[in-house]
Backbone as CSV, one residue per row, in Angstrom:
resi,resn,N_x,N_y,N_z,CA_x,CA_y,CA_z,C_x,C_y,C_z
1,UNK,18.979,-81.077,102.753,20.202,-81.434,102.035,20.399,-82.952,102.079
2,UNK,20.555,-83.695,100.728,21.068,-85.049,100.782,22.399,-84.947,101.609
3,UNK,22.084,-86.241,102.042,23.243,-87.428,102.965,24.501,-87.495,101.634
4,UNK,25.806,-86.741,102.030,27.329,-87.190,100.946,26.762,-89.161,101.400
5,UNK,26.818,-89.567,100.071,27.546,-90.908,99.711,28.026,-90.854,98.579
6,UNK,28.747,-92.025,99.165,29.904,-92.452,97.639,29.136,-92.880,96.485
7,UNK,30.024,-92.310,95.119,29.286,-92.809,94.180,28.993,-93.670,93.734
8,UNK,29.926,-95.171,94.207,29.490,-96.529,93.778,27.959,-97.024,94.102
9,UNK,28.322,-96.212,95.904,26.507,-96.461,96.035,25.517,-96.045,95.726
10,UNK,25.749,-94.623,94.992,24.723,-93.946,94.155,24.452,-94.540,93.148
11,UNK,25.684,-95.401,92.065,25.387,-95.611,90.703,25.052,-97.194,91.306
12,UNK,25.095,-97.820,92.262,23.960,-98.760,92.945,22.659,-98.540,92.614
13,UNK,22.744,-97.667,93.790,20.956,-97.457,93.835,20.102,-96.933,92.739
14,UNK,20.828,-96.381,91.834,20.613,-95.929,90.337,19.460,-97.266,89.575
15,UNK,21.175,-98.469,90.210,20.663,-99.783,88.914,19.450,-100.078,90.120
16,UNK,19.400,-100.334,91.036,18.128,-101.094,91.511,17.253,-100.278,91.418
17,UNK,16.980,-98.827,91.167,15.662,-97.945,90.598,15.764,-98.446,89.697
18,UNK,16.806,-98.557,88.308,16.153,-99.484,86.640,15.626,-100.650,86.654
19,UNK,16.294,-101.396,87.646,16.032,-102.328,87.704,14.360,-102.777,87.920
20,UNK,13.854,-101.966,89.195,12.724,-101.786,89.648,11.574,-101.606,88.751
21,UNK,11.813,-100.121,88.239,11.357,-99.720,87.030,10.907,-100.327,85.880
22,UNK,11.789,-101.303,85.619,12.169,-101.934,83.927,10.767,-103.533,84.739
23,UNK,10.931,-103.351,85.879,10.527,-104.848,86.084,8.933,-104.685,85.978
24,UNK,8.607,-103.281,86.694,7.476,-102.804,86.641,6.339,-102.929,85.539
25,UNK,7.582,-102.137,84.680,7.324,-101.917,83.116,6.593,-103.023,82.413
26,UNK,7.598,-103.841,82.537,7.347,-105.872,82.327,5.739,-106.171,82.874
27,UNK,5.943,-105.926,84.067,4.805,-106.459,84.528,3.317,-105.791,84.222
28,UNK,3.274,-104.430,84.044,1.876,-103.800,84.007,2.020,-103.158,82.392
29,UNK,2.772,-103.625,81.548,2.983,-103.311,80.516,2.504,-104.389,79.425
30,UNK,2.678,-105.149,80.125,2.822,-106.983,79.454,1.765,-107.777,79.883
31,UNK,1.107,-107.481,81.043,0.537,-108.327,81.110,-1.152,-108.424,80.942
């Protein structure tokens, strides 16, 4: 069973997975 956290820190960790993701993308996509 997930750990209750709050949702600010969920829709956090949300953006730094897109973030991650999108940068990824950039990089082995682009280059």
């Amino acid at each position: 069973m997930f750990p209750v956290r709050p949702k600010l820190q969920l829709f956090a960790d949300l953006k730094v997975a897109n973030m991650m993701h999108a940068a990824n993308f950039f990089i082995f996509g682009f280059s």
